[in-house]
C-alpha positions as CSV (number, residue, x, y, z in Angstrom):
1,X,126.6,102.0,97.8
2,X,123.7,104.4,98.7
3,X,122.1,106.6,96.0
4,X,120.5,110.2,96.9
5,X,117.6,111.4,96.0
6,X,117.5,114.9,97.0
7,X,114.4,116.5,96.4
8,X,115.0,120.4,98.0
9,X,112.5,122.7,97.2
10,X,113.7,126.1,97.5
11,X,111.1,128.2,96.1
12,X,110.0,131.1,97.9
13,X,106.4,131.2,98.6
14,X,104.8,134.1,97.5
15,X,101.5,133.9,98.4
16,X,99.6,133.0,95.2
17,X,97.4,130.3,95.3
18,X,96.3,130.7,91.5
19,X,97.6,126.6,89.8
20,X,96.3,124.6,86.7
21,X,96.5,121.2,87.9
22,X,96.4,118.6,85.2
23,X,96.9,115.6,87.5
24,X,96.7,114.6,90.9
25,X,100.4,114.6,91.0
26,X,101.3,117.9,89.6
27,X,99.3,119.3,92.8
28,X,101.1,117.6,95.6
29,X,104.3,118.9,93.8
30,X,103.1,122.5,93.7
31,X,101.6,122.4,98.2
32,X,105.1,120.5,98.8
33,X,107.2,123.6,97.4
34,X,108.8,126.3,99.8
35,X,107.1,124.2,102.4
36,X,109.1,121.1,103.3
37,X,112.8,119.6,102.1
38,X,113.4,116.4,102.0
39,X,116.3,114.2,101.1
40,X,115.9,110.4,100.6
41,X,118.7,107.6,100.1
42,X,117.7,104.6,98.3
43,X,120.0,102.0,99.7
44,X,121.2,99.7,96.5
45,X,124.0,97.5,95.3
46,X,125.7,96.9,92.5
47,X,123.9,93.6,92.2
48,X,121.3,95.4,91.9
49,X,121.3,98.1,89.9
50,X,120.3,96.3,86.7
51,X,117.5,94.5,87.9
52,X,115.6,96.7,90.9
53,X,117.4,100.4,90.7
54,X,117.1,101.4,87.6
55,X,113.1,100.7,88.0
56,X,113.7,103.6,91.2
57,X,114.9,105.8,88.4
58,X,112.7,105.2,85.5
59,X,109.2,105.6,87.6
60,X,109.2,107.9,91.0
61,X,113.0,108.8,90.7
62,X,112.2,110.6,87.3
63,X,111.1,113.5,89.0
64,X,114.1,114.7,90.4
65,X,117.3,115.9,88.2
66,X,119.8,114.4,91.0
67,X,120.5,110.8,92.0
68,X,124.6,110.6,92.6
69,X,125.9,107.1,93.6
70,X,127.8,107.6,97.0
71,X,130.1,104.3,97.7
72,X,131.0,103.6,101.3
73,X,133.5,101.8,103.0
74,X,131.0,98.5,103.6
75,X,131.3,95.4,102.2
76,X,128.4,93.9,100.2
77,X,125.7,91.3,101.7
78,X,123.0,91.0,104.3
79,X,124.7,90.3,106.6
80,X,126.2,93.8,106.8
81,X,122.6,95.7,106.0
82,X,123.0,97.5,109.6
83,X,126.7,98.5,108.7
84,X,125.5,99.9,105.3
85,X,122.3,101.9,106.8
86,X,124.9,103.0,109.9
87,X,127.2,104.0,107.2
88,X,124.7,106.1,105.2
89,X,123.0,107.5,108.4
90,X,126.2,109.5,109.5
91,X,127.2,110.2,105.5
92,X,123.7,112.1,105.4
93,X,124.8,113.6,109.0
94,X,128.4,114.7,108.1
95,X,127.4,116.1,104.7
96,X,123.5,117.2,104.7
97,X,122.4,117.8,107.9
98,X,121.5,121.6,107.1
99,X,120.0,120.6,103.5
100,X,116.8,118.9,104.0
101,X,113.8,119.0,107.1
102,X,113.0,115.4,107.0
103,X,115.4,112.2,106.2
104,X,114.4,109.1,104.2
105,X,115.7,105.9,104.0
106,X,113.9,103.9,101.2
107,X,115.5,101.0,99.4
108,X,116.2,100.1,95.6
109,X,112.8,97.8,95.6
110,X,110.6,100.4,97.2
């Protein structure tokens, strides 16, 4: 199972350079908009979703409204890691190739 994180900024930029920033984070948010799209996967299991997933959403996956699970066609287990990554590679390629600028694999204990 792969889970997306699709964090597309679509903002035009408009030229003002007036922000209140409150924390450091707030002001990487505001010089990544209109500037660059990415979409990250975060590769997970059903094993894991109690015990390292659901940390993904409840710190840095938070911040964005949309994580869909996408199940593919791979059995479970480490020994078929490469299938799974292989699997999600072209998923990304067949579905969101035109949505993003850069492409992230991260995994549910990053």
């Amino acid at each position: 199972m792969v889970k997306f994180l699709r964090v597309i900024h679509g903002h035009e930029h408009t030229g003002e350079h007036h922000h209140d920033f409150h924390n450091e984070d707030e002001m990487s948010d505001v010089e990544l908009v209109g500037e660059v799209r990415i979409l990250c996967w975060i590769m997970t299991g059903p094993s894991n979703h109690e015990k390292k997933a659901k940390h993904v959403k409840a710190t840095w996956g938070k911040r964005y409204e949309n994580l869909p699970a996408i199940p593919l066609n791979v059995s479970e287990g480490r020994n078929n890691l490469w299938a799974k990554t292989k699997a999600a590679f072209k998923y990304v390629y067949d579905n969101h190739i035109n949505d993003a600028d850069w492409f992230m694999k991260a995994d549910d204990d990053t």
